[in-house]
TORSEGU-823917 format. One record per atom (N, C-alpha, C): x, y, z. Coordinates in steps of 0.001 Angstrom, whole numbers, padded with zeros to 6 digits, always signed. Each point is the difference from the previous one (the first is absolute). Layout:
XYZ;...
***
This chain:
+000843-001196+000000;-000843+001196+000000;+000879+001247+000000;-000279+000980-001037;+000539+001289+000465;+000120+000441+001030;+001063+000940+000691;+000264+000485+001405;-000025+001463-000305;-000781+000815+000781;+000427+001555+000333;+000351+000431+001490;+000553+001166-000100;+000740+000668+001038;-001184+000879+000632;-000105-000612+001731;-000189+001092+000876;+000910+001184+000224;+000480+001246-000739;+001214+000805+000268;+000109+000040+001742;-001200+000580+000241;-000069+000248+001203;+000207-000757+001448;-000547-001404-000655;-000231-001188+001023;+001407-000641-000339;+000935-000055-001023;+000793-000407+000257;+000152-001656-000688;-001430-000231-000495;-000535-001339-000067;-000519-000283-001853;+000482-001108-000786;+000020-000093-000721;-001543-001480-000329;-000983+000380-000124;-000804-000909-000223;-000620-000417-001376;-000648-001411-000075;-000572-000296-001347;-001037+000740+000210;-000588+000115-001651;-000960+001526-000383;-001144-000488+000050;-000581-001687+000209;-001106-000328+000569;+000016-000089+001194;-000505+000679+000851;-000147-000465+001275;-001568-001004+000812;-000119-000294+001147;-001012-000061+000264;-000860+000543+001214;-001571+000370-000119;-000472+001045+000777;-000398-001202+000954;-000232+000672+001572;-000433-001372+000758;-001359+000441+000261;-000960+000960-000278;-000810+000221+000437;-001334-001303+000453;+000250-000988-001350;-000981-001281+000192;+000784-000505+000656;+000790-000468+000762;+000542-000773+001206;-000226+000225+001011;-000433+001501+000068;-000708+000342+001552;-001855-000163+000107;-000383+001008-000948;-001349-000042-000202;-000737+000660-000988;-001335-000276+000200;-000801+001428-000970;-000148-000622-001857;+000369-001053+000408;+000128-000839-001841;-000513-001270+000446;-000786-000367+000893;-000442-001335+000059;+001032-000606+001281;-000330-001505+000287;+000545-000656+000421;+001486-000777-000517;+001593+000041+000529;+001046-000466-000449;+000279-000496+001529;+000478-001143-000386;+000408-000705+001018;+001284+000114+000353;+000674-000250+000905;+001701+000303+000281;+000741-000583-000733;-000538-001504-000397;+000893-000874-000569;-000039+000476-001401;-001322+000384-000264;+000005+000774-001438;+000766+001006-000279;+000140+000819+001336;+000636+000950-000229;+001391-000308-000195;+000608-000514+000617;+001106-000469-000093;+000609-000715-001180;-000894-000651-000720;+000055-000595-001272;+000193+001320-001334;-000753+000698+000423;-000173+000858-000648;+001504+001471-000020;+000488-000333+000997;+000922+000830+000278;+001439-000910-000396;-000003-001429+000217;+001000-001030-000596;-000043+000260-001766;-000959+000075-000498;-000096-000015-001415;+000421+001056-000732;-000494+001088+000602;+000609+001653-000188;+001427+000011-000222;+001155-000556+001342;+001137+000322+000216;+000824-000740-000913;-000886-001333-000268;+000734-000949-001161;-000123+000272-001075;-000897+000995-000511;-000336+000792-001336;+001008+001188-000268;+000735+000681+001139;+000674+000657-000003;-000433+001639+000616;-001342-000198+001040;+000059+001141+000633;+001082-000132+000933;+000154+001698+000540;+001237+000512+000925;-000554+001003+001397;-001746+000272-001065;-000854+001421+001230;-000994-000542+000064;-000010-000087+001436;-001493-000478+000415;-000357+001327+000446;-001564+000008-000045;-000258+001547+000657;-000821-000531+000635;-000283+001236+001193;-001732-000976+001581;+000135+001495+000895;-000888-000041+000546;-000406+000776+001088;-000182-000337+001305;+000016+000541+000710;-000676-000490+001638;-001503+000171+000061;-000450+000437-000979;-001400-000141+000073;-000742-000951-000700;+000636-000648-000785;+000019-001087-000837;-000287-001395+001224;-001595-000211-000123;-000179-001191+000842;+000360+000670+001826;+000221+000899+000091;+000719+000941+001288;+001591-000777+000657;+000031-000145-001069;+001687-000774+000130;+000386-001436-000494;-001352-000745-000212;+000008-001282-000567;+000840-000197-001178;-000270+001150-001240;+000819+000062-001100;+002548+000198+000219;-000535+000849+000908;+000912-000352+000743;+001007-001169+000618;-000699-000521+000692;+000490-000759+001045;-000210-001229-001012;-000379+000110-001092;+000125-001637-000853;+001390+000079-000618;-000022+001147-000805;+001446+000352-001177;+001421+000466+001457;-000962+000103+001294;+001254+000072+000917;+000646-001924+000386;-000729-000446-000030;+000582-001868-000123;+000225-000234-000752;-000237+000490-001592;+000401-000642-000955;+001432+000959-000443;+000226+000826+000643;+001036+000869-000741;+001711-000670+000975;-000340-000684+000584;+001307-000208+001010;+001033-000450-000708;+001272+000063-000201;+001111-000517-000625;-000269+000458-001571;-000522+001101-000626;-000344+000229-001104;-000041+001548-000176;+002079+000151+000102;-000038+001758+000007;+000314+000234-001026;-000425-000405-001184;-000071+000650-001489;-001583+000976+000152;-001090-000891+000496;-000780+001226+000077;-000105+001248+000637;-000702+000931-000583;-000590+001092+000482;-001027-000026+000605;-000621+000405+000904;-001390-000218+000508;-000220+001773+000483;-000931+000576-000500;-000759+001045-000074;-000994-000287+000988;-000230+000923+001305;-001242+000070+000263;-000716+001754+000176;-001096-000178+000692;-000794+001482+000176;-000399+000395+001452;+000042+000974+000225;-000688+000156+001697;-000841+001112-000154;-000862+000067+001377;-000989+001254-000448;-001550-000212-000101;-000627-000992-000503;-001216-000570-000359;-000409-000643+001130;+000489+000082+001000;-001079-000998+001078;-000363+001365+001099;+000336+000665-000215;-000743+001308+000834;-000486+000831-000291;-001092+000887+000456;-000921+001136-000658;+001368+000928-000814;-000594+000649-001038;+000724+000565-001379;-000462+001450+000449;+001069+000528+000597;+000208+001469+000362;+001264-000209+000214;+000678+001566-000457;+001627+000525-000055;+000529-000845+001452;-000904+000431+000711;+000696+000166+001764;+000774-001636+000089;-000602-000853-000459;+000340-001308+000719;+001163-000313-000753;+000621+000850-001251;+000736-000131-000728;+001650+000321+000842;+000509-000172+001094;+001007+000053+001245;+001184-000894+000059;+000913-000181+000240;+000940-000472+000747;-000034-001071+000794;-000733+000308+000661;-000705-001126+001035;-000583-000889-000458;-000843+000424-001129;-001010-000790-000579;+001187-000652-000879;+000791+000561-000873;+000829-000732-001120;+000673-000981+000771;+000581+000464+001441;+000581-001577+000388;-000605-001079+000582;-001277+000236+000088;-000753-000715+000744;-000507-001171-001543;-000327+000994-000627;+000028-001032-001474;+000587-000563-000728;+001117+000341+000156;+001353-000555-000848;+000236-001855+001015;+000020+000862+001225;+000178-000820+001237;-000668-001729-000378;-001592+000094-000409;-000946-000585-000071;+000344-000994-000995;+000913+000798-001288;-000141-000462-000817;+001385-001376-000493;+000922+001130+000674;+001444-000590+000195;-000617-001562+000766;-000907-000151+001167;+000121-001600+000862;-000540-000617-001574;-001362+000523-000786;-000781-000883-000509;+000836-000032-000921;+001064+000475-000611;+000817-000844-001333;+001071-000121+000855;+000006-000069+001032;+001619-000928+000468;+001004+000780-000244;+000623+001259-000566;+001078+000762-000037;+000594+000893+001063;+001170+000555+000399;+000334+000976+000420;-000087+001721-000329;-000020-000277-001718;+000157+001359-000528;-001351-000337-001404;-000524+000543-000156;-000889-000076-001219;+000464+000451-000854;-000233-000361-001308;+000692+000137-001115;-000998+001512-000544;-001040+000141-000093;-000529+001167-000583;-001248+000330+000625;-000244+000784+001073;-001519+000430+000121;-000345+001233-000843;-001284-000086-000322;-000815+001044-000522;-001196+000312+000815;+000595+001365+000044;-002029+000619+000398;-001056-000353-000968;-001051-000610+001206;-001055-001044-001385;-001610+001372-000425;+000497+000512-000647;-001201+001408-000915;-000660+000250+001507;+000979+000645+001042;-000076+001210+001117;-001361+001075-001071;-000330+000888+001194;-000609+001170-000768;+000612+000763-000240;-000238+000865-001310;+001044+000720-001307;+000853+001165+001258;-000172+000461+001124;+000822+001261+000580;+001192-000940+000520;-000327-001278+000308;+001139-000700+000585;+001321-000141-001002;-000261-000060-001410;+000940+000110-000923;+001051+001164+000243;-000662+001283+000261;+000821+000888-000192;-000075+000762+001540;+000448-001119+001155;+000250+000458+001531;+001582-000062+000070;+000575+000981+000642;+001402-000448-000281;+000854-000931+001411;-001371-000020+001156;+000420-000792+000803;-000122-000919+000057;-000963-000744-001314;-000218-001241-000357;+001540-000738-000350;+000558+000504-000757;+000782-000406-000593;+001442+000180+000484;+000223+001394+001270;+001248-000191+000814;-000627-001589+000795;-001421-000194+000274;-000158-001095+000949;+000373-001238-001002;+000206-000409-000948;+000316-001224-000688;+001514+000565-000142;+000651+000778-000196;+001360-000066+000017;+000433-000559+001199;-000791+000012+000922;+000395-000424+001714;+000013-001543-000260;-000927-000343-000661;+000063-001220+000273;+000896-000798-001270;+000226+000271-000722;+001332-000035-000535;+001023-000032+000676;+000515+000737+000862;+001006+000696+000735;+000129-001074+000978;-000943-000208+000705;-000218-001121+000921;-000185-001459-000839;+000376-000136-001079;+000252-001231-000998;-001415-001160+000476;-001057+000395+000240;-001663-000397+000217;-000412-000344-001460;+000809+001126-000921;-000313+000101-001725;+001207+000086-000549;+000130-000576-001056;+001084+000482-000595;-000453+000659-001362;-001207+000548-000329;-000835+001110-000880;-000926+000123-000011;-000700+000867-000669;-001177+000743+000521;-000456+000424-000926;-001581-000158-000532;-000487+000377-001517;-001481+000145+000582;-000939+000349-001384;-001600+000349+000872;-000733-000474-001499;-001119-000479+000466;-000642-001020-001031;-001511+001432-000137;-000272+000444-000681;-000588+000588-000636;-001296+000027-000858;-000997+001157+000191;-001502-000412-000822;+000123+001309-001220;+000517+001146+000542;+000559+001101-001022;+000876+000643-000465;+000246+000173-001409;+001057+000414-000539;+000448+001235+001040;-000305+000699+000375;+000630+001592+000932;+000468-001240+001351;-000530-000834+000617;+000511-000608+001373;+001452-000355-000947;-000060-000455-000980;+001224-000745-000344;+001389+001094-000125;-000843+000930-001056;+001247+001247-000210;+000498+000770+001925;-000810-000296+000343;+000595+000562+001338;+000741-000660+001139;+000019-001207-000294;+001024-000967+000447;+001202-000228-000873;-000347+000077-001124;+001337+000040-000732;+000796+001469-000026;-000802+000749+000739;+000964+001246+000031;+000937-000376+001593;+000075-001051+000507;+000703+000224+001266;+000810-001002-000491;+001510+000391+000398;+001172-000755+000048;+000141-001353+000256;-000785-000621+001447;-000263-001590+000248;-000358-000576-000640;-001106+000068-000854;-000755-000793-000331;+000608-000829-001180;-000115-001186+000185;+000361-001431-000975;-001144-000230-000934;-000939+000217+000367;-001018-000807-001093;-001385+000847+000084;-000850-000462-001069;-001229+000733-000107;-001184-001060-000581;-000589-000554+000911;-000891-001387-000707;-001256+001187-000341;-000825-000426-001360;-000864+001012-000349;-000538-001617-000766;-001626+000417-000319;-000666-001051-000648;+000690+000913-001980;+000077-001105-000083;+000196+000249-001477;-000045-001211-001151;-000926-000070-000469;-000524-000768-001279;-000420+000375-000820;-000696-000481-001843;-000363+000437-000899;-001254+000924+000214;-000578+000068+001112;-001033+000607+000183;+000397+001044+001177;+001305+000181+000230;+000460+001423+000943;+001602+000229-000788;-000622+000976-000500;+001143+000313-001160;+000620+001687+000472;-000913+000585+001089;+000577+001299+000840;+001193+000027+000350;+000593-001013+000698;+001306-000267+000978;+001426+000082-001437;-000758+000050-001412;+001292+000164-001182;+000271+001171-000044;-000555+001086+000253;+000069+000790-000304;+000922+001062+000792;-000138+000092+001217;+001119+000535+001121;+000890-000688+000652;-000953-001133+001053;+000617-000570+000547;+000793-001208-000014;-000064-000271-001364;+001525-001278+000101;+001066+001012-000409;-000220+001199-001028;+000942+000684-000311;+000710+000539+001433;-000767+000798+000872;+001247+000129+000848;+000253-000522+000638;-000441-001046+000590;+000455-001318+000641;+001262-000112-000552;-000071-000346-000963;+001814-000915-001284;+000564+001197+000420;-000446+001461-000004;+001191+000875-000132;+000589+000226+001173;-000971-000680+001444;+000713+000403+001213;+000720-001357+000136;-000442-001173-000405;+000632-001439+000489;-000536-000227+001098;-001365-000056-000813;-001013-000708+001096;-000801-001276-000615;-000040-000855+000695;-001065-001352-001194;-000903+000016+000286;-000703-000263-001055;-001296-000261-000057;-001158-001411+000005;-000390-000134+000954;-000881-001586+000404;-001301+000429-000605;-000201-000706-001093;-001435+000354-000715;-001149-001222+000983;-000465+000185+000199;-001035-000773+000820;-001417-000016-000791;-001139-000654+000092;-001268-000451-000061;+000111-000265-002004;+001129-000224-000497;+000561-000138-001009;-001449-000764-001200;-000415-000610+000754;-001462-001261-000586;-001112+000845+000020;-000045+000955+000277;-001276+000607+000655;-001355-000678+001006;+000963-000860+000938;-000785-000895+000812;-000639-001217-000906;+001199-000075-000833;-000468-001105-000622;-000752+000075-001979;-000814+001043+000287;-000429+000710-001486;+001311-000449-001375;+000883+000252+000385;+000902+000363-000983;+000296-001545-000211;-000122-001255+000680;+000499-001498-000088;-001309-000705-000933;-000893+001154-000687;-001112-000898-001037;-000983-001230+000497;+000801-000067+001266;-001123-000861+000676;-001882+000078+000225;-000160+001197+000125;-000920+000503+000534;-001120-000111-001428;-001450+000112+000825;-000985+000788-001055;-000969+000198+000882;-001541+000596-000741;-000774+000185+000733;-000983-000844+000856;+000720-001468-000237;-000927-000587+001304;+000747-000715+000873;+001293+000533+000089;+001041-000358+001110;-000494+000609+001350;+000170-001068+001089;-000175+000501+001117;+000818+000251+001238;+000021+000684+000625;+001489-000011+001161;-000973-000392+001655;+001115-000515+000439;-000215-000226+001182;-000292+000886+001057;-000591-000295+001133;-000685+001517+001159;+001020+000649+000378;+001183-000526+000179;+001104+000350+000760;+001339+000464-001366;-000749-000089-001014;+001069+000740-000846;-000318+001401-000463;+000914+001026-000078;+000011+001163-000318;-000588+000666-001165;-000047-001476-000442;-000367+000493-001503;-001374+000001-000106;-000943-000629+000910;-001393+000189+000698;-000119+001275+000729;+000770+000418+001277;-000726+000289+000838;+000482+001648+000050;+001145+000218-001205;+000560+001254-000001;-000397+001027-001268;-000985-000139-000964;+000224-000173-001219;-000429+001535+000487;+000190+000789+000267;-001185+001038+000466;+000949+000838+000895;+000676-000592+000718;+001074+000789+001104;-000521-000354+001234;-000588-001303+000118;-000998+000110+001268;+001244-000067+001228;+001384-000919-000193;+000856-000152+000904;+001351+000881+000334;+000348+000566-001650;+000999+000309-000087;+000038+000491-001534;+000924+000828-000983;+000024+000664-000351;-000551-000950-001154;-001014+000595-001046;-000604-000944-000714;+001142+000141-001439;+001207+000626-000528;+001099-000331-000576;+000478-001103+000111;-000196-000947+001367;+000852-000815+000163;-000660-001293-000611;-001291+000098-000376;-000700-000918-000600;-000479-000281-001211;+000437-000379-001059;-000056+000148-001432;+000518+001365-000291;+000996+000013+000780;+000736+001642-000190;-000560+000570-000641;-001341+000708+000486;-001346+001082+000414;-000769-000569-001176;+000171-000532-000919;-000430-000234-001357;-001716-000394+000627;-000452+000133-001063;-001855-000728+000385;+000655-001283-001037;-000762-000922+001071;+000460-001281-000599;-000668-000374-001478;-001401+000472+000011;-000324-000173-001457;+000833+000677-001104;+000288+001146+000213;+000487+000751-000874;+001644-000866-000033;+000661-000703+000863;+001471-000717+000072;-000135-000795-001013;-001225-001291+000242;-000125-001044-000563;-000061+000640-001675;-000385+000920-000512;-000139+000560-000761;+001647+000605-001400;+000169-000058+001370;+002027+000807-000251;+000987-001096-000295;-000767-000952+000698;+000856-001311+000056;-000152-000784-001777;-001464-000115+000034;-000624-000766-001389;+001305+000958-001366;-000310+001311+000149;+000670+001190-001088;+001490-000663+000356;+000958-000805+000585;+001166+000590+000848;+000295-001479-000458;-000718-000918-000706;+000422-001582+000114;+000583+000252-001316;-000437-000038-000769;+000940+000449-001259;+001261+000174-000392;+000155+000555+000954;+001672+000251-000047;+000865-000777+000913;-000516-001081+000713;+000965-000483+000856;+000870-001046-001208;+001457-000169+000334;+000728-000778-000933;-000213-001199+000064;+000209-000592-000945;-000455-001615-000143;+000998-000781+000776;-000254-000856+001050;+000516-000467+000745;+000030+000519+001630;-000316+001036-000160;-000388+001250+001637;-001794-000883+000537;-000081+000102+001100;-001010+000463+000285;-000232+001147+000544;-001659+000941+000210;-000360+001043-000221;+000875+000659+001294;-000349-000624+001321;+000928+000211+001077;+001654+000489-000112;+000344-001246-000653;+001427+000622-000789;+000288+001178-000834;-000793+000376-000657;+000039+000973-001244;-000578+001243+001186;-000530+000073+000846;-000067+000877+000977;+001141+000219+001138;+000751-000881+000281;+001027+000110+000551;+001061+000712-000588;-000106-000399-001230;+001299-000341-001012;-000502+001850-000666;-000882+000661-000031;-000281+001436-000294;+000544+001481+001371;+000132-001124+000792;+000512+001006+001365;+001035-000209+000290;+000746-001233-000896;+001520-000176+000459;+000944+001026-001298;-000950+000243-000658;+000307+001047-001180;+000140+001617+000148;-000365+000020+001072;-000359+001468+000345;+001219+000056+000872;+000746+001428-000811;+000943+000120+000512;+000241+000639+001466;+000886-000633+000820;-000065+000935+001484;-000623-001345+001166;-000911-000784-000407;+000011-000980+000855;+001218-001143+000240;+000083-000011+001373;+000755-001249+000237;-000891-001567+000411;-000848+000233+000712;-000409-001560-000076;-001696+000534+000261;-000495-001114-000631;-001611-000336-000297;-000264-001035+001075;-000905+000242+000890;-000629-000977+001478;-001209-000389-000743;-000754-001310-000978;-001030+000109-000215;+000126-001294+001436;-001143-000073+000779;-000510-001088+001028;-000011-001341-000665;-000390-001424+000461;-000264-001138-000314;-000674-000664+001188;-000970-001230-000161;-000223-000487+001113;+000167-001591-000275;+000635+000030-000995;+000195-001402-000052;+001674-000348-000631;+000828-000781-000586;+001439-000377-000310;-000349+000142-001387;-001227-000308-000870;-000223+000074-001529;-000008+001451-000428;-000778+000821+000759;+000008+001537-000337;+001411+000423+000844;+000706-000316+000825;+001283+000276-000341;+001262-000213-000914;-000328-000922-000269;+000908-000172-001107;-000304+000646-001335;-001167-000087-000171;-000825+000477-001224;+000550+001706+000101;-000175+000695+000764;+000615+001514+000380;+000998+000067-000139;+000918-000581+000073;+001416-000172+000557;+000657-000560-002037;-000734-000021-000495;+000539-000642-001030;-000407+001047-001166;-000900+001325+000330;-000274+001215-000561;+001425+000327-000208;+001522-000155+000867;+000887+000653-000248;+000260-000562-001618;+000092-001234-000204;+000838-000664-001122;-001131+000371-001507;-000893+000709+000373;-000865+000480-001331;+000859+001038-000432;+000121+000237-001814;+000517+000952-000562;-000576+001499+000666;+001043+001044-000058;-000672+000994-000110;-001077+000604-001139;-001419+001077+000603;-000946+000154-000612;+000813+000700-001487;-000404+000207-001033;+000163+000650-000931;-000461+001536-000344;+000803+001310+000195;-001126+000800-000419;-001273+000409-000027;-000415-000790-001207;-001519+000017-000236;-000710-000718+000749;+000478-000604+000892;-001018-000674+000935;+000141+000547+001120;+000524+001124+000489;+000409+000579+000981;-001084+001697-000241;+000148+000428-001562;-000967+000970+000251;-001343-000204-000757;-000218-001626+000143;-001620-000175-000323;-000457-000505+001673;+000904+000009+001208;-000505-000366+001117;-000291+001671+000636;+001245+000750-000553;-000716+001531+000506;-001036+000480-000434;-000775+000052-001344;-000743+000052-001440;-001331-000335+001622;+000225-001228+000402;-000940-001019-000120;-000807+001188+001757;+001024+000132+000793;+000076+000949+001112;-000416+001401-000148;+000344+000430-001096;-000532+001480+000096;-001531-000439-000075;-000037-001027-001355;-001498-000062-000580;-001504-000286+001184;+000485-000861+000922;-000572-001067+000562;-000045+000250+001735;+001490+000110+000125;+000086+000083+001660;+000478+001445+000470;+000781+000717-000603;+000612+001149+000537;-001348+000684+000955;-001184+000620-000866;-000738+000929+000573;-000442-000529+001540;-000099-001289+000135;-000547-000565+001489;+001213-000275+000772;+001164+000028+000031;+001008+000091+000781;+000871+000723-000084;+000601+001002-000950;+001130+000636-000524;+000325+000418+001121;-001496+001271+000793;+000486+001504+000908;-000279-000757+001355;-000554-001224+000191;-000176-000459+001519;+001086-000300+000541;+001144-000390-000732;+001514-000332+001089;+000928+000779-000512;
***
């Protein structure tokens, strides 16, 4: 698998990575052993970044990829803090950062974490400047060894990339969030900062699986969020109305290369975009990891298939998501 450079982190990873969000929760039921299977198949495919949160399962996602990661320091493991307490500036502290880091360090078993990110804080926390002397602390105190902030808007992003620390900038970015090309990978690359494209599938939309009499489970997001009822409704068919996706998808099959599947040819369109370093699409099983993981070895898109997917965005999706993130 291709490898890119964290400048910042220091850390050189393959450009598929994997997201752990279905290992904790909110996508149905995965079992540990599944999970674990699922995380064996990944690493043998040639991931290097796992990404997870502490809110993920409230540490479950965690504390699985923390047993399975032991004796296995080629990886990276990314997590997030922030999401398990009411979302106001104030709780955004020192106290609070070590108390979370703290939490997170027992449930993956480390001394020093390889990368936390603030997990989409509210937008003033981006640009607090005691936020960010408080993560240099914990740097300093080697709790972290970097510090990045996972993001719902292009301005949260430009304002973290205006501060010196920061290693990374996870932003949703897929064929159907085409905003994040336009500023923010550019100055990202120009400060030597990477970029973790996340919700890459559009919860799945973008893997052709889907149609209109697919059904999701009570406990998956893709049910119970479609609306913003839990959490920011971007994060779910990255804001798209699912009819109108399924729609984008049918226009969008056409062009996948012969031998890709649609999943792939969606992977394989964001590994094209210049300024990203690694793509987190999730898996909940060892087949859709590998299957992701094998988006790296697809040719690059061509040109014309690159501005009949923008063509396809202005036409179709821009007006319902362009100005919301």
């Amino acid at each position: 698998m291709e490898n890119r450079t964290f400048s910042r982190l220091g850390r050189t990873v393959g450009v598929i990575g994997l997201g752990a969000w279905q290992l904790g929760a909110d996508w149905g039921d995965v079992s540990e052993a599944d999970a674990h299977a699922t995380l064996q198949a990944a690493v043998d495919a040639g991931v290097t970044f796992i990404d997870t949160a502490d809110v993920y399962g409230d540490g479950r996602s965690e504390q699985i990829i923390g047993s399975f990661i032991k004796d296995k320091p080629q990886l990276t493991v990314a997590t997030k803090m922030g999401r398990r307490v009411e979302q106001v500036p104030a709780n955004y502290t020192l106290d609070n950062f070590r108390r979370w880091t703290d939490r997170s360090r027992a449930n993956l078993g480390v001394e020093t974490l390889d990368l936390v990110q603030l997990h989409c804080p509210p937008t003033p926390v981006y640009s607090t400047g005691e936020v960010y002397d408080a993560l240099d602390t914990l740097v300093e105190e080697k709790r972290i060894k970097a510090y990045g902030v996972s993001v719902e808007k292009v301005e949260e992003a430009l304002a973290a990339i205006a501060r010196p620390g920061t290693a990374s900038i996870q932003i949703i970015l897929n064929a159907f969030r085409l905003k994040p090309l336009e500023r923010v990978l550019p100055a990202a690359a120009e400060a030597g900062i990477g970029i973790i494209a996340r919700v890459p599938l559009a919860s799945g939309l973008l893997s052709g699986k889907y149609d209109e009499h697919t059904t999701f489970p009570a406990n998956d997001h893709r049910n119970f969020n479609r609306h913003g009822e839990s959490f920011d409704v971007g994060e779910t068919f990255a804001g798209v109305d699912y009819e109108t996706g399924l729609e984008a998808v049918r226009r969008l099959r056409p062009l996948v290369p012969s031998g890709a599947t649609m999943a792939q040819f969606a992977l394989r369109w964001i590994l094209d975009q210049s300024g990203v370093t690694v793509v987190i699409p999730g898996a909940r099983n060892p087949e859709q990891a590998r299957a992701n993981a094998a988006a790296a070895d697809v040719a690059p898109l061509p040109p014309e298939t690159l501005a009949a997917v923008k063509a396809l965005y202005d036409e179709l999706i821009r007006p319902a998501v362009h100005d919301k993130w």
